[in-house]
N, C-alpha and C positions, 0 to 999 in steps of 0.2 A: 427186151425190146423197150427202145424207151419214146418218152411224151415227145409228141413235135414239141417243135421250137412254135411258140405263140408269141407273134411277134407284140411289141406294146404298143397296146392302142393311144390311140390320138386323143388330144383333146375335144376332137367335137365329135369322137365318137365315143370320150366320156361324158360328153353333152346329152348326146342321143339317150343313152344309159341312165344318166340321171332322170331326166326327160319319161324315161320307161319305168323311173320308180325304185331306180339302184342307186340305192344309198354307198355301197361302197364307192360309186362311180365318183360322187362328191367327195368324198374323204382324199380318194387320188390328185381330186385338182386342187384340192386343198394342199397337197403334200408338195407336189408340184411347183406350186405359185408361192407360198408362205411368204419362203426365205427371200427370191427374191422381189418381189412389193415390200415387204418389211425395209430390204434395203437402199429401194429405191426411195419408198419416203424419207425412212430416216437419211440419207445423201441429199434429198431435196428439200430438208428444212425441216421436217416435223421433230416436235420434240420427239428425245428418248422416250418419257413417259406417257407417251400418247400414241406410238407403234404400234402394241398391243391391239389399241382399240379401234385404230385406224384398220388395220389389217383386217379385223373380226367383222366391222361396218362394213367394209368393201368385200367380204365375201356375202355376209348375209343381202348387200344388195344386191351380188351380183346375181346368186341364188333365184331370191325372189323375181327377178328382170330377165331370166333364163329366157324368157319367151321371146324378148325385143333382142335377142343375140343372133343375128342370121347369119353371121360365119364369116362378112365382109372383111371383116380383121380376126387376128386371131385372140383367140380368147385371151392371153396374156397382157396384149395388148389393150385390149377392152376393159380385162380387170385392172388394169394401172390407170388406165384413164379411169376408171370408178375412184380410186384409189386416190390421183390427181385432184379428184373433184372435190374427195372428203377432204384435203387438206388444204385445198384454197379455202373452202369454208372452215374448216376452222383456223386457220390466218385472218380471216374475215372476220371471225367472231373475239381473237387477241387481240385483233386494230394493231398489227405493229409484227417485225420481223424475228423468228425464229433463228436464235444464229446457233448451228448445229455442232456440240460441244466436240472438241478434238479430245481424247483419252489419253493417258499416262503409255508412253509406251516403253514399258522395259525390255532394259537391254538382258538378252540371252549371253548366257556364257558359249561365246564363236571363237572361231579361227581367227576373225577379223571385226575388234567391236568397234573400232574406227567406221569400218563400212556399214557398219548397224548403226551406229548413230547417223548417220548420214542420211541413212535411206528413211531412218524415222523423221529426220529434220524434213527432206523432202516431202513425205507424207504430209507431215505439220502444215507446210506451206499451200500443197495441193488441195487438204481442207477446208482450209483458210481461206482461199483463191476460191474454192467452190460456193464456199457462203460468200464472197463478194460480186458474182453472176447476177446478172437479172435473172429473174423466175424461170423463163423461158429456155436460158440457154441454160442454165443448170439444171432441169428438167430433160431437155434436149441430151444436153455432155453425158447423163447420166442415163439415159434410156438407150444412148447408141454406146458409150465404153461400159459402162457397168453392165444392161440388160444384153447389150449384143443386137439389139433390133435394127433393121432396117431404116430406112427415110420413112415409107411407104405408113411400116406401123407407130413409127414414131408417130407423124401425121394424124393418124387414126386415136392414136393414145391421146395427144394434148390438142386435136383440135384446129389442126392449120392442114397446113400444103406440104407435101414431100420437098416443095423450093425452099419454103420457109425452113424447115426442121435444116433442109443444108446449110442454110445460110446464118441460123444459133448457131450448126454446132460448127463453123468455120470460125467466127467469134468469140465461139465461149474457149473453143485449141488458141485461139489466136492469143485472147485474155491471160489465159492460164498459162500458157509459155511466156509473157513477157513479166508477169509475176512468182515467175520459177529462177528468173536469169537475175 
């Protein structure tokens, strides 16, 4: 005979959990969120060398604020706007912009390293095109193509209007295609 199937719990009933004194429950939303907030900052400006600690701050805050979290947004959502927050403050604390380093990308031994170059040249330029966004829409581009979110939690993460976050990320597609052509 075997175990039910226990389906995976949610984040706000790893909330509840934590909430009740389960420390493993924290370790999951930790495991959960990491990677992507790590790549959300780092895509939205933060240096490389300050992800780490960006990341660590926006959990310990979010932890400790566990109480002011009432579910309106989803937790992911809420943790990137913590996340958001740290790093306008420290942009605010360098006086001046982070331009987000583009990496060496080596070509693998393919079928076709024509098309491998290519798609790395494209990359290059879509980085590039990202660090030349205003805050907002490259914040925006980067919570709805990279995180997958919504209008709704976009809104809730940076702080505006589900009209607003449509209206960056028509602009920032809009920016970015005319700097790909």
């Amino acid at each position: 005979m075997s175990a039910p199937n226990r389906a995976v719990p949610t984040d706000a009933e790893l909330v509840a959990s934590f909430r009740g004194g389960d420390e493993r429950a924290a370790a999951e939303l930790v495991r959960r969120h990491l990677g992507p907030l790590g790549r959300f900052l780092y895509a939205s400006g933060a240096p490389a060398g300050e992800i780490e600690d960006l990341v660590q701050e926006a959990f310990i805050k979010a932890f400790r604020a566990l109480g002011g979290w009432r579910g309106d947004a989803t937790f992911r959502s809420w943790l990137f706007r913590i996340g958001a927050n740290l790093r306008k403050d420290l942009f605010r604390r360098e006086r001046g912009r982070v331009m987000v380093p583009v990496s060496e990308v080596e070509l693998r031994d393919a079928a076709d390293p024509a098309a491998l170059a290519e798609a790395a040249d494209a990359e290059d330029r879509l980085l590039q095109g990202l660090t030349r966004l205003p805050r907002m829409q490259r914040e925006v581009f980067l919570l709805r193509a990279q995180q997958g979110l919504d209008y709704e939690e976009i809104a809730v993460t940076l702080g505006t209007t589900p009209g607003a976050a449509r209206v960056h990320y028509h602009h920032a597609v809009k920016r970015l295609k005319d700097q790909m052509t």
